[in-house]
C-alpha positions in Angstrom: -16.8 1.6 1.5 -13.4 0.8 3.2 -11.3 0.6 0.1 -13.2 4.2 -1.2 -11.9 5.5 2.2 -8.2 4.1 2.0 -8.0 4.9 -1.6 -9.3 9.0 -0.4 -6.8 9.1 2.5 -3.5 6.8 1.5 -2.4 9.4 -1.7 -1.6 12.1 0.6 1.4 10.1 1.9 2.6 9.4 -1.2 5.6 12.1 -0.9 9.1 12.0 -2.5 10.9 11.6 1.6 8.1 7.9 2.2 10.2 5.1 3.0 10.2 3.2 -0.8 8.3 0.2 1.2 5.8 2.4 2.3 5.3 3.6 -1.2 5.2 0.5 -2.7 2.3 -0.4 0.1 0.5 2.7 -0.8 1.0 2.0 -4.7 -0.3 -1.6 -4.3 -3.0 -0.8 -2.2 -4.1 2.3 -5.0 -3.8 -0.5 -8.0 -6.4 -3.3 -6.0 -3.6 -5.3 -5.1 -4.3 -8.9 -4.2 -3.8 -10.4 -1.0 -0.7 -11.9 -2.4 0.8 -8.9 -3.8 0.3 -7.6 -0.5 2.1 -10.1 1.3 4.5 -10.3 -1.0 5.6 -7.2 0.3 5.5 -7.7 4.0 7.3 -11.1 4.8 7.0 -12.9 7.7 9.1 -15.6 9.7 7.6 -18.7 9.5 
């Protein structure tokens, strides 16, 4: 029920000015990403 929702709402930002991180987000998020795609994406300090 979540992912329907995210997958309803997140296209509409998809627009030529998003930030190309925020499009590759979107884009994973569209495609089922995995987790690790995901944070693949987003790194963190460790």
């Amino acid at each position: 029920m979540l992912t329907a929702f995210f997958r309803s709402e997140l296209a509409q930002f998809l627009t030529p000015d998003l930030d190309p991180l925020g499009r590759r987000i979107i884009e994973t998020v569209l495609a089922d990403g995995t987790v690790e795609e995901h944070e693949a994406l987003t790194p963190t300090a460790h």
